[in-house]
Backbone bond lengths (Angstrom), bond angles and torsions (degrees), N, CA, C in turn:
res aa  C-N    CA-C-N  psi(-1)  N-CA   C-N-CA  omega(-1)  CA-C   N-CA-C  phi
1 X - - - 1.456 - - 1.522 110.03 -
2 X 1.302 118.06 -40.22 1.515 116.19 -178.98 1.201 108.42 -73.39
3 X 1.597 141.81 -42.81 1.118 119.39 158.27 1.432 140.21 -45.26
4 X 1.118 111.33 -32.65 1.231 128.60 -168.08 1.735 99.36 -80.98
5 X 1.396 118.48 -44.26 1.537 111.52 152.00 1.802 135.42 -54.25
6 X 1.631 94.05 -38.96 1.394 82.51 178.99 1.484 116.03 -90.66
7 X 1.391 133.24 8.03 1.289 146.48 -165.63 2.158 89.19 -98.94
8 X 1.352 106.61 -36.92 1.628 116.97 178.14 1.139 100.15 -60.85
9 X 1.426 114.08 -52.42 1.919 105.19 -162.64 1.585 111.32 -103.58
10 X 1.362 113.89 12.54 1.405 121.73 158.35 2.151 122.59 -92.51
11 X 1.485 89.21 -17.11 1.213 119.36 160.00 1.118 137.99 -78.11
12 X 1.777 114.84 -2.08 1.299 110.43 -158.34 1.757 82.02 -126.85
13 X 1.016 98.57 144.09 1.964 104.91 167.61 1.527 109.46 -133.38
14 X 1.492 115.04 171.44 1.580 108.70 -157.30 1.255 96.26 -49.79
15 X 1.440 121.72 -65.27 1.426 119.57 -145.02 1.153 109.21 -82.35
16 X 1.539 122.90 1.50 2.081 108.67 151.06 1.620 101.48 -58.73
17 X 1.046 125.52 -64.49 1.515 139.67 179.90 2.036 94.09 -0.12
18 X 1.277 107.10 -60.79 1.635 109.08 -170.29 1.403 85.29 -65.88
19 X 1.247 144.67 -72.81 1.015 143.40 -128.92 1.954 101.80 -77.59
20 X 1.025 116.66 -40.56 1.869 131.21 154.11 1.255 116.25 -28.36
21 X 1.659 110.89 -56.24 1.282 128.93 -172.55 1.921 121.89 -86.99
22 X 1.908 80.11 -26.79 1.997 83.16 -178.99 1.854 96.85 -63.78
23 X 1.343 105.10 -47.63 1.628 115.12 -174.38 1.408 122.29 -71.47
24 X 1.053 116.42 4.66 1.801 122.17 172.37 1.528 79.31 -98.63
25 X 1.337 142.02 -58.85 1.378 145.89 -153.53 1.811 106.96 -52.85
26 X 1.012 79.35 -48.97 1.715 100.29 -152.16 1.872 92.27 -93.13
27 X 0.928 124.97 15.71 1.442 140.53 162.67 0.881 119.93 -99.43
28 X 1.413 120.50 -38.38 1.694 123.90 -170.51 1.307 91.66 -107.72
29 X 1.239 142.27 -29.44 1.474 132.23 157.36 1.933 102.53 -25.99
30 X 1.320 110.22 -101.75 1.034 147.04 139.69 2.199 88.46 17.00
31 X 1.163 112.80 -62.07 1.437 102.18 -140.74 1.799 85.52 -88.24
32 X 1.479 112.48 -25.29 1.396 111.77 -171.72 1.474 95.03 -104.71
33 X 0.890 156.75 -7.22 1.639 138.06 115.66 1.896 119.72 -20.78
34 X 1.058 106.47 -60.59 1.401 117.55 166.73 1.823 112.51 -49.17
35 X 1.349 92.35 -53.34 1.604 91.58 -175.49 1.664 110.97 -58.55
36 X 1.415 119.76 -58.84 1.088 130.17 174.06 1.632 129.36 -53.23
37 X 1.216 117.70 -20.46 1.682 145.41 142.51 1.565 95.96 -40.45
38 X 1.494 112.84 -67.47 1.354 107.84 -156.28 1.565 111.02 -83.91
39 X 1.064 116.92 -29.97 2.115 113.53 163.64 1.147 89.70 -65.23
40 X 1.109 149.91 -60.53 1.447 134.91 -130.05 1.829 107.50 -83.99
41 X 1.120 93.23 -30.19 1.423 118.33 173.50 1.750 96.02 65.25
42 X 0.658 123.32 29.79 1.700 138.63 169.86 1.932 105.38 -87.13
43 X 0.881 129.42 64.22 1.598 125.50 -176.69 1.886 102.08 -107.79
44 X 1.122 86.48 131.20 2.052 88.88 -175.42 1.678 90.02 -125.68
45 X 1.445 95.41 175.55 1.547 101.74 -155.62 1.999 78.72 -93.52
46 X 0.938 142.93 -12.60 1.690 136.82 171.20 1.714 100.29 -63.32
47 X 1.564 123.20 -65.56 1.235 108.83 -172.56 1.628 117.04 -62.05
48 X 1.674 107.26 -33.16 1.649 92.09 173.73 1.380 119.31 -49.88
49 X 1.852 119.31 -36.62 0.989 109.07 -163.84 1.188 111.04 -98.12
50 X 1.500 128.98 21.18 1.725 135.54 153.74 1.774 100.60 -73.96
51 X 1.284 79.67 -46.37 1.601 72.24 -167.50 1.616 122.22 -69.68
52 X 1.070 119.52 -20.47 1.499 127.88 178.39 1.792 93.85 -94.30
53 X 1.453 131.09 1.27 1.298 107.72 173.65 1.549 89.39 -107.71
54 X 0.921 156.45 -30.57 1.592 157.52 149.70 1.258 118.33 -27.47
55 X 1.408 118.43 -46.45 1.706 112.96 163.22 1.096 114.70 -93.36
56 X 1.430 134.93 -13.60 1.366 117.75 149.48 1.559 126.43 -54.99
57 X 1.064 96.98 -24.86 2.096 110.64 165.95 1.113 103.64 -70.24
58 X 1.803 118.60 -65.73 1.403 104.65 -161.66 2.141 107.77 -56.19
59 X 1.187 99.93 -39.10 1.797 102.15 -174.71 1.844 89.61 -51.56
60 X 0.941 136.19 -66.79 1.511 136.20 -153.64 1.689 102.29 -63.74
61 X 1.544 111.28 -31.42 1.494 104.03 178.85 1.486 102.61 -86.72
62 X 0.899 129.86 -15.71 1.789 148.10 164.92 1.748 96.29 -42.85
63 X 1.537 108.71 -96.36 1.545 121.75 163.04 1.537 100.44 -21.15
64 X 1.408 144.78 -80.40 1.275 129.59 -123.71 1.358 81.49 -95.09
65 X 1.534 141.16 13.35 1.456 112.39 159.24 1.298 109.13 -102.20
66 X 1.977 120.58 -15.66 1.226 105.84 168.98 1.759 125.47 -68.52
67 X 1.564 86.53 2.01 1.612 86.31 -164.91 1.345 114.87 -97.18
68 X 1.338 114.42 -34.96 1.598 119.78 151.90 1.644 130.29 -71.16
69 X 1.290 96.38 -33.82 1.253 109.15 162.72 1.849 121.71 96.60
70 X 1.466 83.27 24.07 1.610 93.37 -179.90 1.613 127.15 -87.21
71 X 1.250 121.50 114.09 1.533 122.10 -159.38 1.341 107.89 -27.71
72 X 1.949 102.50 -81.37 1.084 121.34 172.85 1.418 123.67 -19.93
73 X 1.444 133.20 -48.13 1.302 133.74 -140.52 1.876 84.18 -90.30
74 X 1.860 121.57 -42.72 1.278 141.00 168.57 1.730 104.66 -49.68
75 X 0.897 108.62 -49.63 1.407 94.96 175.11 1.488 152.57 -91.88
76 X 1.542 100.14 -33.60 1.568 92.25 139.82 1.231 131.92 -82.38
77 X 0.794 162.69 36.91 1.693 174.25 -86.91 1.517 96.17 159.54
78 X 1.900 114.10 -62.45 1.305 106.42 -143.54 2.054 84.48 -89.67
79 X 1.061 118.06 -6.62 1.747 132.29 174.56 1.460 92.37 -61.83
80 X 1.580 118.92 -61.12 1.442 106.52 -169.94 1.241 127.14 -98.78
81 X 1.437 113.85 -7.68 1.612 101.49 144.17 1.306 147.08 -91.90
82 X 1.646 99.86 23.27 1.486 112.97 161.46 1.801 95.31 -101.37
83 X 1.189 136.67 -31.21 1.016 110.29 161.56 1.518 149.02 -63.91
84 X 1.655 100.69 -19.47 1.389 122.31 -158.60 1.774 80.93 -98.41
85 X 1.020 126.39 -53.82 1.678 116.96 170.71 1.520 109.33 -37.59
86 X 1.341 124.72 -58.24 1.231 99.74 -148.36 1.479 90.46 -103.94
87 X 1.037 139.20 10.78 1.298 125.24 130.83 1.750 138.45 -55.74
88 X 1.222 93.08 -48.24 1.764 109.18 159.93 1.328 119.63 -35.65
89 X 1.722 93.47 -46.10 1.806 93.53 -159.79 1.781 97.06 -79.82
90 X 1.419 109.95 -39.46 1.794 101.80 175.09 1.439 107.62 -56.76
91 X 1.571 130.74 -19.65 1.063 104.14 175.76 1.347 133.88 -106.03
92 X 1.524 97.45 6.20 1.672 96.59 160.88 1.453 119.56 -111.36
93 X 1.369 109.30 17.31 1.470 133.36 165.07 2.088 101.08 -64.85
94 X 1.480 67.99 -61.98 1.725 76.48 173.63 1.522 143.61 -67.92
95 X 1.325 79.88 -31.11 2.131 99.70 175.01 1.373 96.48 -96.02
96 X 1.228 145.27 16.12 1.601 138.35 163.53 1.911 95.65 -107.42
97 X 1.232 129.55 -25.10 1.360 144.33 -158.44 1.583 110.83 -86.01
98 X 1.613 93.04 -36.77 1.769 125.20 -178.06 1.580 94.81 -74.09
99 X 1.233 106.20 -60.43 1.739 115.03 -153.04 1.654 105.56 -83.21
100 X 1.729 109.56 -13.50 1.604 113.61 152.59 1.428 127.64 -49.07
101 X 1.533 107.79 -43.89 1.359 103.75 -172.41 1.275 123.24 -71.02
């Protein structure tokens, strides 16, 4: 585990720092969009398909950090496509639930 931390913050230089912070941002955007989808109970087949094209990004920015091999890029990535999944799945829980009736 400590390697795997200090290999993160030997990996990180100032100006990832914005790029760390744009993607924590733009996650919880994203995750409380989702939330508010689901009170509102307002779900259209356009936001499902933001949202399933958004974790298809986060998976591809996922890959291109295993592929260079940069912690950072591996770890928030794989942060928001466990979020953007299990948001997804409540929301086609719900838009299959809608399109039942």
């Amino acid at each position: 585990m400590y390697s795997f931390v200090t290999a993160l913050m030997r990996s990180i230089h100032q100006e990832t720092w914005a790029m760390i912070i744009g993607d924590i941002i733009i996650n919880f955007a994203f995750l409380f969009e989702g939330i508010a989808i689901i009170h509102q109970k307002k779900l259209s087949k356009e936001s499902l398909f933001s949202y399933l094209l958004f974790t298809i990004g986060s998976f591809m920015w996922f890959f291109q950090g295993l592929i260079v091999g940069k912690a950072w890029i591996i770890l928030t990535n794989s942060i928001s496509v466990i979020v953007q999944i299990s948001v997804l799945v409540i929301l086609l829980q719900a838009f299959f639930k809608k399109n039942r009736r």
